[in-house]
Backbone bond lengths (Angstrom), bond angles and torsions (degrees), N, CA, C in turn:
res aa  C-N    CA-C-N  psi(-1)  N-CA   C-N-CA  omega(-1)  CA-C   N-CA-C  phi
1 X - - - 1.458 - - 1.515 109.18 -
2 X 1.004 95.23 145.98 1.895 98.93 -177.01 1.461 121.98 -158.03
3 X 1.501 112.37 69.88 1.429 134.41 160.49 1.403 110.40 -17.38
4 X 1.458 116.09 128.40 0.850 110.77 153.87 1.747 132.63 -158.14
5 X 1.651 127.77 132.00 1.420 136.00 -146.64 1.396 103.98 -101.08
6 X 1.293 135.55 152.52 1.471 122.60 151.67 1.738 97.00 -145.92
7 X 0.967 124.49 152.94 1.330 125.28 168.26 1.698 100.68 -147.04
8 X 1.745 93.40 128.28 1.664 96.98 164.54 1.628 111.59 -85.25
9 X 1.539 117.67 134.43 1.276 142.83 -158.63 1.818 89.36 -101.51
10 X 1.128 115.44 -52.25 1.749 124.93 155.13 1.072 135.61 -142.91
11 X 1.061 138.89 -142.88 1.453 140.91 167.98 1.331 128.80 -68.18
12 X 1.408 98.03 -23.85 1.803 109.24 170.49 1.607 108.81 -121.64
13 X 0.830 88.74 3.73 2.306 79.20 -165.50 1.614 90.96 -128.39
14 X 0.943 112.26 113.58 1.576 131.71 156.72 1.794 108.29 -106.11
15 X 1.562 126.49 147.42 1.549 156.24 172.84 1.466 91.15 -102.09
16 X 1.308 115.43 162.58 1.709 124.23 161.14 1.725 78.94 -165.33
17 X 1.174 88.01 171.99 1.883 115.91 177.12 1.882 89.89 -145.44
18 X 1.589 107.54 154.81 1.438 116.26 -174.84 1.373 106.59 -162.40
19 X 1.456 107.10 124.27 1.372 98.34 -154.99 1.852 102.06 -133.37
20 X 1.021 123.10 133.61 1.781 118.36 170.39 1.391 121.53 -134.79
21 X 1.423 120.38 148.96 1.517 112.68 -158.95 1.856 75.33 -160.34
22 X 1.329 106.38 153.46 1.581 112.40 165.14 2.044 92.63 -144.09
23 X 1.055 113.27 18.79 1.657 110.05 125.14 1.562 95.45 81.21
24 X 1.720 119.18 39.88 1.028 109.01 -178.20 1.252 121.35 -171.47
25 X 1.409 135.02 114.04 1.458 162.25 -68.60 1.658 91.73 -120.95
26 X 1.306 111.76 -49.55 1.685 109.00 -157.07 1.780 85.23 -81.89
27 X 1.793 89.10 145.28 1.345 80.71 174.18 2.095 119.18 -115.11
28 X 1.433 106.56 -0.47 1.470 118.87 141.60 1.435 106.99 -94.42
29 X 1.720 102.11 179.89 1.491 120.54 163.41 1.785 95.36 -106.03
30 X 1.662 79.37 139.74 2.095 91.33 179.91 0.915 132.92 -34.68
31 X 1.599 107.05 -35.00 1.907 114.81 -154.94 1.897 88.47 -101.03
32 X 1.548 112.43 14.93 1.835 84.81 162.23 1.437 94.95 113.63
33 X 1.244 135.18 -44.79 1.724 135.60 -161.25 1.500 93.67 -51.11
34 X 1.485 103.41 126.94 1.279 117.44 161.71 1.541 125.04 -44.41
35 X 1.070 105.37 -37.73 1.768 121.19 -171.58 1.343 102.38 -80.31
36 X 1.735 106.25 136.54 1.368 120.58 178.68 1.414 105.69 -49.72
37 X 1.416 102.64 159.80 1.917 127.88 173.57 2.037 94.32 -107.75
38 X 1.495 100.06 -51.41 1.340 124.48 -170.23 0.982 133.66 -72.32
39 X 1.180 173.20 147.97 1.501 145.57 147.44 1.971 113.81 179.95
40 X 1.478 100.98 140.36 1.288 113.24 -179.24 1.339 126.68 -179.78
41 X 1.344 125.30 165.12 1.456 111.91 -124.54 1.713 96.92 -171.04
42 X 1.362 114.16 140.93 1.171 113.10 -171.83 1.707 103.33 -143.03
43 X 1.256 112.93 131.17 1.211 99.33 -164.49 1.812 122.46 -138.63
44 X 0.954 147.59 48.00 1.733 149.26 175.26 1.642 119.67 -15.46
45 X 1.227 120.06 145.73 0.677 118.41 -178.48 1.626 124.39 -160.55
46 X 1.571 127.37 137.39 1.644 103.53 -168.88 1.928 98.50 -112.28
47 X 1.038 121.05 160.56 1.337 115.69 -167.00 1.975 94.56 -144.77
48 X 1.819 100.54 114.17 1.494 89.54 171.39 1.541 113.05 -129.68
49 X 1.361 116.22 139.91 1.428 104.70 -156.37 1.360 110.73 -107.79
50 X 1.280 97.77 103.14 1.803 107.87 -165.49 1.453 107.26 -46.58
51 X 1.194 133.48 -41.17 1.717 139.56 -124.39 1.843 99.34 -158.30
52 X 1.475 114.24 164.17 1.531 86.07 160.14 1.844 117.52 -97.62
53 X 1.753 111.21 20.68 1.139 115.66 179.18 1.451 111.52 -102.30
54 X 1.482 117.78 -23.81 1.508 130.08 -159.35 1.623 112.05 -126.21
55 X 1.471 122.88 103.68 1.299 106.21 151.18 1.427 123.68 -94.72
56 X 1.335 121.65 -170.98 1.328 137.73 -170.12 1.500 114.33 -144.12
57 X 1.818 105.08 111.51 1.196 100.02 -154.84 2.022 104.93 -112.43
58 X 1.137 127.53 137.21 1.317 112.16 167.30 2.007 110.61 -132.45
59 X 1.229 104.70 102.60 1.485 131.04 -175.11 1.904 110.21 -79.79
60 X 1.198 98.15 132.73 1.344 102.67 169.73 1.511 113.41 -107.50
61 X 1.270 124.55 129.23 1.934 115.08 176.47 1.525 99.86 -116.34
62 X 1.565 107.23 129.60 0.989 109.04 158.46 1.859 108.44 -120.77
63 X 1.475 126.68 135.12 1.174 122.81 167.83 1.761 111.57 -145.18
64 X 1.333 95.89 91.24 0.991 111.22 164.20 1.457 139.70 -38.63
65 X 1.193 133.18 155.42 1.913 116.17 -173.78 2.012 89.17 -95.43
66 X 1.121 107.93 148.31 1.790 116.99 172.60 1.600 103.04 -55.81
67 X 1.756 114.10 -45.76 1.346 108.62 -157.40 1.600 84.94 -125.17
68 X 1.256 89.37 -170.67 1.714 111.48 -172.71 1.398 113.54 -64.92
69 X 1.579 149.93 107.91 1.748 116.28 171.52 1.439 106.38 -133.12
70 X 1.482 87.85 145.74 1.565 80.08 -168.67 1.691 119.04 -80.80
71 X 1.386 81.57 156.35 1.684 102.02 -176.19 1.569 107.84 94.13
72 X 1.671 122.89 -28.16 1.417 111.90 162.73 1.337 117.14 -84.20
73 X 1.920 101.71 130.22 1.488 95.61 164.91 2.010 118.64 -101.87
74 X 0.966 125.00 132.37 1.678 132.95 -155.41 1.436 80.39 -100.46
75 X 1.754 148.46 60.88 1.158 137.35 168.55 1.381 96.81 -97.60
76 X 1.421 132.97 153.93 1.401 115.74 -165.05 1.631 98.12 -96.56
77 X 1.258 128.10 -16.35 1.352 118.12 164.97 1.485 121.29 -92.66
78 X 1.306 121.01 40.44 1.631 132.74 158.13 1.143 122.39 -82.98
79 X 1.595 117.99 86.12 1.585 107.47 174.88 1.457 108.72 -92.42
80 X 1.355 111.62 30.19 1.991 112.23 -168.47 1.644 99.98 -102.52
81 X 1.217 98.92 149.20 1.561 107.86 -174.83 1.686 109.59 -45.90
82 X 1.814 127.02 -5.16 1.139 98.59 179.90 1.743 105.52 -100.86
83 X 1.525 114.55 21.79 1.473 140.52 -152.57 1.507 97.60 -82.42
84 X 1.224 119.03 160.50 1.443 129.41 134.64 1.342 125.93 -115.98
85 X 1.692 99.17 66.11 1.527 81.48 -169.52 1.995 73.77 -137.88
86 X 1.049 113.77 140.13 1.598 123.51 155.64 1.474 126.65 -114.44
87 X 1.268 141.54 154.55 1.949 128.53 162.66 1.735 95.98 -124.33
88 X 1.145 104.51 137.91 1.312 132.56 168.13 1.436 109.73 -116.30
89 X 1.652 97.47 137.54 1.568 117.26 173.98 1.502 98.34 -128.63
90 X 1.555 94.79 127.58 1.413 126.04 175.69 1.502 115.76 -98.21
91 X 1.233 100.53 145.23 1.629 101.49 156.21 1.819 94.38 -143.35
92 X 1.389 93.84 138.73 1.590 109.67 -161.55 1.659 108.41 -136.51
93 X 1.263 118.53 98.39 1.463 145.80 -176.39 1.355 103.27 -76.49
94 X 1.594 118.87 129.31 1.061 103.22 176.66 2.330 91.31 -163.41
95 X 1.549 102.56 102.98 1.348 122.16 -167.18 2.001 114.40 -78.63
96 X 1.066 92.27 -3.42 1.590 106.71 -178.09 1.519 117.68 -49.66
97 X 1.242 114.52 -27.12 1.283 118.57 -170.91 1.607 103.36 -93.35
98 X 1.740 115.06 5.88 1.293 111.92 -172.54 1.716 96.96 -120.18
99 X 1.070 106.39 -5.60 1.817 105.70 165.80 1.336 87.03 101.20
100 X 1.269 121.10 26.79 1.967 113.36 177.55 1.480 103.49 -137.39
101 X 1.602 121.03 100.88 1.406 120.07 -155.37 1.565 111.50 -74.26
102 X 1.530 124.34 24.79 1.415 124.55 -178.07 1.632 119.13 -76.39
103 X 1.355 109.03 128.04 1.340 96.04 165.27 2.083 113.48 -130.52
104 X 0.912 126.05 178.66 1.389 128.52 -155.29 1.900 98.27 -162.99
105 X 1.038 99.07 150.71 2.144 114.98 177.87 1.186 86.09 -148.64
106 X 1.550 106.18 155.71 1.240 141.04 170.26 1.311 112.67 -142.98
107 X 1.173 115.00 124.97 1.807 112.00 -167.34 1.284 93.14 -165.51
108 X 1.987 92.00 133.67 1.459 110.88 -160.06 1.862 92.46 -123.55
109 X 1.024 141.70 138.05 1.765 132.01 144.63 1.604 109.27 -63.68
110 X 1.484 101.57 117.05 1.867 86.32 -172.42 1.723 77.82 -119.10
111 X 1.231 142.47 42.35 1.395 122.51 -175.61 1.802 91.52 177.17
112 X 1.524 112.40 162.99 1.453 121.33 178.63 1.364 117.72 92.41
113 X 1.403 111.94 -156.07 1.531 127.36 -173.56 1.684 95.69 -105.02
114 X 1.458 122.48 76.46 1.019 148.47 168.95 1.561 129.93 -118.63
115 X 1.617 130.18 42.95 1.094 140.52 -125.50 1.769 115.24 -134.84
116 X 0.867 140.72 104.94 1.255 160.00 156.85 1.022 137.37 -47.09
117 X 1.727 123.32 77.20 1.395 108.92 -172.24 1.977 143.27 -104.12
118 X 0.867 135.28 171.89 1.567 125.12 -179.69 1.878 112.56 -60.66
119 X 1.306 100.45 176.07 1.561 102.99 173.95 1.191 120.70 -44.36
120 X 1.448 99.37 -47.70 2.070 111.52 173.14 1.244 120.85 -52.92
121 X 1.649 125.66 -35.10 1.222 134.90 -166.77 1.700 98.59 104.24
122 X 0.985 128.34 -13.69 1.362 131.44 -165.03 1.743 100.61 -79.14
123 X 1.612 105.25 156.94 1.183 107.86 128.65 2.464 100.37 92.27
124 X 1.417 99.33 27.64 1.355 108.69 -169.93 1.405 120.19 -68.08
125 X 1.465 96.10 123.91 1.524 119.81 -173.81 1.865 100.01 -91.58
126 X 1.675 86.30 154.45 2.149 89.86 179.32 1.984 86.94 -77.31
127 X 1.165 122.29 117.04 1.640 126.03 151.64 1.073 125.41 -8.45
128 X 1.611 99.11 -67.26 1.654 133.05 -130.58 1.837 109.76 8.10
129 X 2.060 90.44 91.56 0.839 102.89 162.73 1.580 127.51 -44.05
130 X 1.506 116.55 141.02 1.836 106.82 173.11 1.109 116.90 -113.51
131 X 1.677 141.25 146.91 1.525 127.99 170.64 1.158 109.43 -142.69
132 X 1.655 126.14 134.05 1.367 105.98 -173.51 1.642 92.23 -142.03
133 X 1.138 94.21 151.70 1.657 109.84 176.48 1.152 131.65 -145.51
134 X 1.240 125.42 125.26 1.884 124.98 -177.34 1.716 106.09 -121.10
135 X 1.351 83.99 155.76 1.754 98.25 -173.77 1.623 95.94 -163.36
136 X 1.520 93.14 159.19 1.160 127.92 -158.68 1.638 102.60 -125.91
137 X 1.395 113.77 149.06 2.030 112.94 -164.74 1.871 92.72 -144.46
138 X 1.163 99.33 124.99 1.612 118.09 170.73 1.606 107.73 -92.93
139 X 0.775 122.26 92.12 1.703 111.40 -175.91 1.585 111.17 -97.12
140 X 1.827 105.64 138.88 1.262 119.45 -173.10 1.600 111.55 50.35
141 X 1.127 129.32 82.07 1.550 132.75 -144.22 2.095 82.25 -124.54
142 X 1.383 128.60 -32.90 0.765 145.96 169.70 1.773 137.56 -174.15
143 X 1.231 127.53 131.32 0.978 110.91 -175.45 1.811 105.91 75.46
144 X 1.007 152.06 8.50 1.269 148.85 -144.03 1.553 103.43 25.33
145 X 1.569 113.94 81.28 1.221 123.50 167.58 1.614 100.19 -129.53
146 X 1.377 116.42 137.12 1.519 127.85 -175.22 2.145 99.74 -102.35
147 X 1.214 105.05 161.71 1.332 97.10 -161.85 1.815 80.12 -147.05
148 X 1.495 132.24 123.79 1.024 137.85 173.34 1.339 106.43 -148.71
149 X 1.730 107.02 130.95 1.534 138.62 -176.27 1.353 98.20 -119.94
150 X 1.277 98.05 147.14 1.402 123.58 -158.86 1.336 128.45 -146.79
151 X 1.405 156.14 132.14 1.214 145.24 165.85 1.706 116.36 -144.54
152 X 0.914 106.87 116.09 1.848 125.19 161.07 1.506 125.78 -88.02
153 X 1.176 113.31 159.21 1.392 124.54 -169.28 1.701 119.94 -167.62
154 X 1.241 134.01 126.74 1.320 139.67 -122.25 2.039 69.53 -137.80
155 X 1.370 103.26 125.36 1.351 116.09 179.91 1.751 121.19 -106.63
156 X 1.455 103.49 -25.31 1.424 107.40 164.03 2.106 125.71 -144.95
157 X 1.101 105.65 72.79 1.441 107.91 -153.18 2.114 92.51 -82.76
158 X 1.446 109.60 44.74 1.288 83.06 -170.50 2.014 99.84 -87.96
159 X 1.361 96.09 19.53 1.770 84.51 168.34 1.473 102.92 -104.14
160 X 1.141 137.98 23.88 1.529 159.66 -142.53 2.012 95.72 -4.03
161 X 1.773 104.09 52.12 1.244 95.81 149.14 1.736 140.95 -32.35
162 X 1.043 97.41 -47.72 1.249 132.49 171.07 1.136 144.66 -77.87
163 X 1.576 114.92 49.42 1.766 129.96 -126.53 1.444 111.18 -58.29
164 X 1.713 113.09 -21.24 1.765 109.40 -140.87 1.577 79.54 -131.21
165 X 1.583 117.36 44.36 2.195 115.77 162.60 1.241 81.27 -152.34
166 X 1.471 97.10 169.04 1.655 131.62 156.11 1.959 107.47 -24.83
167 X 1.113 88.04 137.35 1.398 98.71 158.55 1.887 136.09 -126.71
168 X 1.236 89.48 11.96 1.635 108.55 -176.42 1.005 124.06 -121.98
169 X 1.898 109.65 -11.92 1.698 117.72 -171.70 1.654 106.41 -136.20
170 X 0.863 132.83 167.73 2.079 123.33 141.48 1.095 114.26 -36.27
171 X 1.204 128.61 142.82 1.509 131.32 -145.13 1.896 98.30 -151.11
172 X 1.519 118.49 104.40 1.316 94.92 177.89 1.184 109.54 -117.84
173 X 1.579 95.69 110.23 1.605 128.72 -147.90 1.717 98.72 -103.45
174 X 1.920 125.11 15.01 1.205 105.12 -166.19 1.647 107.66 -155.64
175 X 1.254 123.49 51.76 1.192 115.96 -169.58 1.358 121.92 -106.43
176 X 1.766 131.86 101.49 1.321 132.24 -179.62 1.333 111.32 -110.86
177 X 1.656 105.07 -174.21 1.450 126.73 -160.55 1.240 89.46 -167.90
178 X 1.858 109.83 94.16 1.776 107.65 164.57 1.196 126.55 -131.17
179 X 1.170 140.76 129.04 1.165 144.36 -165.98 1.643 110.54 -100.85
180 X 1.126 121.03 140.64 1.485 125.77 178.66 1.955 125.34 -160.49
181 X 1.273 94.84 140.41 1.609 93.42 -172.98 1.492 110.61 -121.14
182 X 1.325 124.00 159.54 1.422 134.10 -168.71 1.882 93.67 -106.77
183 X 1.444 104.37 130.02 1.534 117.13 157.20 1.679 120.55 -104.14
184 X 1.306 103.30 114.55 1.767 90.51 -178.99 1.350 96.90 -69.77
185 X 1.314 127.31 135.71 1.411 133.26 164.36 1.785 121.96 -101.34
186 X 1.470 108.53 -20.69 1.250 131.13 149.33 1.114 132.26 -156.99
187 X 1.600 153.08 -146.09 0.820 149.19 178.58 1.499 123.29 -62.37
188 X 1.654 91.73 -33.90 2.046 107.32 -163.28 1.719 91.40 -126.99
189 X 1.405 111.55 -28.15 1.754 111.83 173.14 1.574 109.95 -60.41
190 X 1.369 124.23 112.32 1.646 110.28 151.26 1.493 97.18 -129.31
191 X 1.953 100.18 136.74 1.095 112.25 168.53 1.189 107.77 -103.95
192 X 1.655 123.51 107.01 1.434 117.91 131.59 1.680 162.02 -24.85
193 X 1.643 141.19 44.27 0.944 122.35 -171.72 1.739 122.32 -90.85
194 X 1.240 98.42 172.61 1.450 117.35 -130.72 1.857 114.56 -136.57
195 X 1.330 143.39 96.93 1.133 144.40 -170.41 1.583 102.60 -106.82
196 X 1.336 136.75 106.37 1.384 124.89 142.60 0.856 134.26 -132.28
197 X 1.777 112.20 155.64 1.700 123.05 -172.57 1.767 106.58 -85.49
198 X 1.206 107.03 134.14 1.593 98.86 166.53 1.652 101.63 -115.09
199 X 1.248 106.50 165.43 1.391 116.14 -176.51 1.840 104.44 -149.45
200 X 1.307 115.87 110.70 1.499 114.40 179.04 1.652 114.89 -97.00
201 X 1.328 115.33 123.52 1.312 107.61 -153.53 1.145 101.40 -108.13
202 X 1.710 132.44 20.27 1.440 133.42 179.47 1.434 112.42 -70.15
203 X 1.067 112.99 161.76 1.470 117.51 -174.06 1.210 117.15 -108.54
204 X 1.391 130.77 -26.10 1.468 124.07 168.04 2.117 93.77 -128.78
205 X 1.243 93.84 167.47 1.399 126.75 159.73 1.796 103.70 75.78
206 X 1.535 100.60 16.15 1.671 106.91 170.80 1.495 118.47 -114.97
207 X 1.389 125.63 29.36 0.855 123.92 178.64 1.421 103.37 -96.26
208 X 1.005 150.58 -37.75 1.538 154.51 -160.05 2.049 105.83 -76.14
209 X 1.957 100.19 -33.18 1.211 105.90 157.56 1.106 152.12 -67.42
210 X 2.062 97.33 -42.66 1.490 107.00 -151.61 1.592 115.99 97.88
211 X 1.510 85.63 153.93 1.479 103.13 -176.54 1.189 142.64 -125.54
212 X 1.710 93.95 -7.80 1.182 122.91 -179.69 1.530 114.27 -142.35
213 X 1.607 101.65 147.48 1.458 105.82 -167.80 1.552 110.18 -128.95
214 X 1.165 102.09 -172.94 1.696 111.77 172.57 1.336 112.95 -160.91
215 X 1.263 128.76 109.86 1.330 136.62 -151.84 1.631 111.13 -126.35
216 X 1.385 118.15 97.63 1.856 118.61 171.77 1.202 99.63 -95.64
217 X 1.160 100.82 161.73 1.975 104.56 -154.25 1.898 86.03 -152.34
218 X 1.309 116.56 161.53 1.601 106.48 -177.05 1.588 85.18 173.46
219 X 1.306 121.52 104.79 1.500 135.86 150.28 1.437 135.20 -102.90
220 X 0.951 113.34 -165.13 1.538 125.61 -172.11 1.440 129.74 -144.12
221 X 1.331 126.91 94.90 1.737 120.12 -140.62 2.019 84.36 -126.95
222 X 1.678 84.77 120.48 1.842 86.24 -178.51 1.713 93.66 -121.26
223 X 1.363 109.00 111.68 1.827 102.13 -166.02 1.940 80.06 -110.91
């Protein structure tokens, strides 16, 4: 489940809160797999939109461990490598309002448990992980169905932020195909639902994940 708030404060500055939980206590699996059983995450964020092509995004992540582990502390003001706390700064392109359906993100970790270390393990540098992604939007293609392709790519994961891509090369850790349609439900109600394919195109350290997804999506938009 994954709540989620935004309120515009004015005409340029919107708040949101973003929140995910899949509702379950252990925070490995028993038999040893590295990969979470557990996981959830709470996240703020302020959004100001310089331009009507460019906003400016600054995100807070917090994701806490479900259970106790040692050596992580889940204090929500830990930005130290034993932290779960990261900030990301965005810049988020978006040409729609010019009759050219492209949009593009840029998102850097300039703050948190984002950290890089030597052969020893010693000696942790801030990353600043990078991720960038552009996509393209077909609107009303049929039926008032929207059709958006997409691709991301992770440019330096050597703090392996990014558990399930490459960590030594560019990593294109983000490639979908989703289609989605708007239901008026009343006058000010539109429900959005939402089908997408993901496809992870890394070459090592995604096998324990997967590579492929399937994503239904279904909100509630009261303007």
């Amino acid at each position: 489940m994954q709540p989620t708030i935004t309120y515009a404060a004015t005409d340029k500055i919107t708040v949101g809160f973003w929140a995910t939980s899949n509702f379950k206590s252990d925070y490995f699996y028993p038999d040893g797999e590295t990969s979470y059983k557990g996981y959830q995450e709470i996240d703020f964020n302020i959004n100001y939109q310089a331009t009507p092509f460019l906003s400016v995004q600054l995100w807070d992540y917090y994701w806490p461990s479900v259970s106790k582990v040692e050596g992580v502390d889940n204090g929500f003001f830990n930005y130290g490598k034993d932290g779960v706390k990261t900030v990301d700064a965005m810049l988020v392109f978006d040409f729609s309002e010019y009759d050219f359906p492209l949009n593009a993100t840029l998102s850097t970790l300039v703050a948190g448990n984002d950290f890089r270390y030597d052969q020893n393990g010693e000696n942790p540098k801030q990353n600043f992980t990078t991720y960038f992604e552009a996509g393209y939007t077909w609107e009303e293609l049929y039926q008032k169905i929207t059709l958006d392709v997409l691709a991301g790519v992770v440019f330096n994961n050597q703090a392996a932020y990014y558990s399930y891509t490459d960590y030594d090369k560019p990593s294109l850790t983000n490639m979908s195909i989703k289609t989605e349609r708007e239901f008026q439900l009343s006058e000010r109600i539109v429900m959005p639902v939402s089908l997408n394919y993901i496809h992870n195109a890394g070459k090592e350290n995604t096998e324990a994940f997967g590579r492929n997804f399937l994503v239904a999506g279904i909100s509630f938009n009261y303007k």
